[in-house]
Phi, psi and omega in degrees: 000122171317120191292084162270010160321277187311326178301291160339290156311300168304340173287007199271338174278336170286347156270278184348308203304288170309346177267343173300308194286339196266350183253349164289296154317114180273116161241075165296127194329302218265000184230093188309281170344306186258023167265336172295293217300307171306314182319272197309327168314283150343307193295296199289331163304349181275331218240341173270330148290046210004044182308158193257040217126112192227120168254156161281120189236089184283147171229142178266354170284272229271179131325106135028095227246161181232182171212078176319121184230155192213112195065077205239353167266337187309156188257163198100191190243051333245150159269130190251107157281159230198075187228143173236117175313297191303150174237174160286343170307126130323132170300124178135331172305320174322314172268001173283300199239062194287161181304122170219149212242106189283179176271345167326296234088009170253152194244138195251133128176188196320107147093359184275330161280330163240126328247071187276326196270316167311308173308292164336338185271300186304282179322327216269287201320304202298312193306323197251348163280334157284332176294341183244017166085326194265026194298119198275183165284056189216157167301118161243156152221152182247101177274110173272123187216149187205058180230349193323311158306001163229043162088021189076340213326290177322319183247012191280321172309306171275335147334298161322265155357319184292298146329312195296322173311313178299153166239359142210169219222104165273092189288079255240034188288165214274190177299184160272166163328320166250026156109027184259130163341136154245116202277337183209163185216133174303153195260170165208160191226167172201134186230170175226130204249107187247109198242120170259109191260230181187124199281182189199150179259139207285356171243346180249342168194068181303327200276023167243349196261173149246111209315102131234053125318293182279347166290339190287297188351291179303305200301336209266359169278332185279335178310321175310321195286329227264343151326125150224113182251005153288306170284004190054038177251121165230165182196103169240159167276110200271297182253153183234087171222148205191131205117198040334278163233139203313340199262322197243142175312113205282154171264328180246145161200141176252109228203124192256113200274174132216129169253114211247129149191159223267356186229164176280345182287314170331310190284341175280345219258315177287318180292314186303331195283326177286328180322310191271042202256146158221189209252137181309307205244114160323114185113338184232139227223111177270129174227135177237146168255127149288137184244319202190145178223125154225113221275174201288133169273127188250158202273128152299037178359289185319308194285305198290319190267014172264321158352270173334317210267323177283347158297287176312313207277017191236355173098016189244177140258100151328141208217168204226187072247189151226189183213162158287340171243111138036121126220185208302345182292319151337281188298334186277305181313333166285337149304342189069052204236106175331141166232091178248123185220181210051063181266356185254234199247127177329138202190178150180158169105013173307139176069006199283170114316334173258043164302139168184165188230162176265122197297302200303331171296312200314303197291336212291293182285022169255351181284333200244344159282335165276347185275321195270302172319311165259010169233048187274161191193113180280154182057042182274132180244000000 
């Protein structure tokens, strides 16, 4: 059996070189032009791997989305990566934070572990299985998206779409801090929660109006209550605003919830509960809104532990976690679509000043994503 570890390894500054260069393009979500500029980067880099097809998915908010297929008469069903170009940086930061390299081994700047460094592994991988002949006979594909950072709002559809065709879905967002998968991710919903009182002026007749303040008051103690963090349900109140003037008995408050939890029966359970809120003080009129869902990655045993198995037989050890915040693997696991994600490379310091990625990682998981391509085996029980 060929050693790709060791293939890998030795390969390890030309992926740094390439991890140098994609954290040098600056893609802040919101600035199309330069996210595009990677993008048109990417396209080509698909077609030097001889992908049989790179569609273009235009989008007008956002960057541009592509979608790379490989083996596309093989029979079966494609392994889907799952990669986002955009970061959270503003352009300019690069030059605030140029790329530097420690005695650690680790390299800090703008967007390299999320998700500069993930990329690099899906490239680095697919480039050493062709160099070595072992490119397998199966569908791969790669969807590039480049809105993740502002919850996918743009791309969820076609995620989906994409999705429903795979029969496992490779999420390449980076690893935990100690280099382990994240096998499950808390789903999160979000509302907005709006209480209409009836104003009064607070000093000539305060007993006409209705608080709704102090109605918010109540409600956010009872919101409060909906916590369970032994079970992994939290439910907070992030913002607050409410009032007109300093003078007057406030009429309005406004008021933005967020919700975490780790199963989708948690998430109905927490939307009925917000559902039912009614109002403490007569005369004042509670309304709550969904604003946004990305539903829960529930952990896949079967899929982790072929993972696993498949780690081992190339020389690594597999390792399990979770997380608490959200990416596009949410939506495929809900589908009920094998998911494994924090595929990409051992890290810490995501949105941080201190983003990095650990280098000694990089080959590991370009190993265990070329072990996975070619030895995944669908319906394993």
């Amino acid at each position: 059996m060929v050693e790709l570890l060791e293939y890998f390894k030795a390969r390890k500054q030309q992926m740094v070189d390439l991890l140098v260069e994609l954290i040098n393009y600056e893609t802040f979500t919101t600035e199309k032009a330069m996210v595009d500029r990677l993008g048109a980067w990417m396209e080509q880099r698909f077609r030097d791997l001889r992908a049989d097809s790179v569609e273009r998915i235009p989008c007008v908010e956002v960057g541009d989305m592509l979608l790379a297929k490989w083996n596309s008469q093989a029979a079966g069903k494609p392994i889907l990566f799952l990669i986002h170009i955009d970061t959270v940086w503003p352009t300019g930061t690069l030059a605030e934070r140029p790329v530097t390299i420690d005695e650690q081994g680790r390299l800090f700047g703008p967007g390299a572990v999320d998700m500069k460094g993930g990329i690099t592994i899906v490239l680095s991988a697919l480039q050493g299985l062709i160099d070595l002949n072992l490119m397998p006979e199966r569908p791969i594909w790669v969807l590039m998206t480049s809105d993740e950072e502002v919850g996918s709002i743009y791309s969820e559809a076609t995620i989906k779409r994409v999705a429903a065709e795979a029969g496992l879905v490779l999420v390449m967002e980076p690893a935990t801090r100690e280099g382990a998968l994240k096998t499950w991710r808390k789903g999160i919903s979000t509302y907005t929660l709006k209480i209409e009182g009836r104003p009064a002026h607070a000093g000539n007749a305060p007993e006409k109006g209705i608080n709704s303040i102090i109605e918010f008051a109540q409600q956010a103690l009872e919101i409060h209550k909906l916590n369970d963090y032994k079970n992994g349900i939290s439910v907070s109140v992030t913002m607050v605003n409410g009032g007109s003037a300093g003078n007057v008995i406030p009429q309005y408050t406004e008021a933005y919830i967020d919700t975490r939890m780790v199963t989708l029966r948690q998430m109905d359970q927490v939307a009925a509960a917000l559902n039912d809120l009614h109002p403490f003080i007569p005369g004042a009129v509670v309304s709550v809104k969904h604003t946004h869902s990305r539903p829960p990655m529930e952990r896949n045993e079967a899929a982790f532990l072929q993972c696993k198995a498949i780690g081992e037989k190339y020389g690594l050890t597999i390792r399990e976690d979770g997380s608490g915040g959200g990416s596009d693997g949410n939506f495929t696991a809900a589908m009920g679509i094998p998911t494994l994600d924090g595929m990409g490379p051992q890290g810490d310091g995501l949105h941080a000043l201190d983003e990095h990625v650990v280098l000694n990682s990089l080959p590991e998981r370009a190993t265990l994503v070329a072990g996975i391509l070619r030895d995944w085996q669908f319906h394993v029980h």
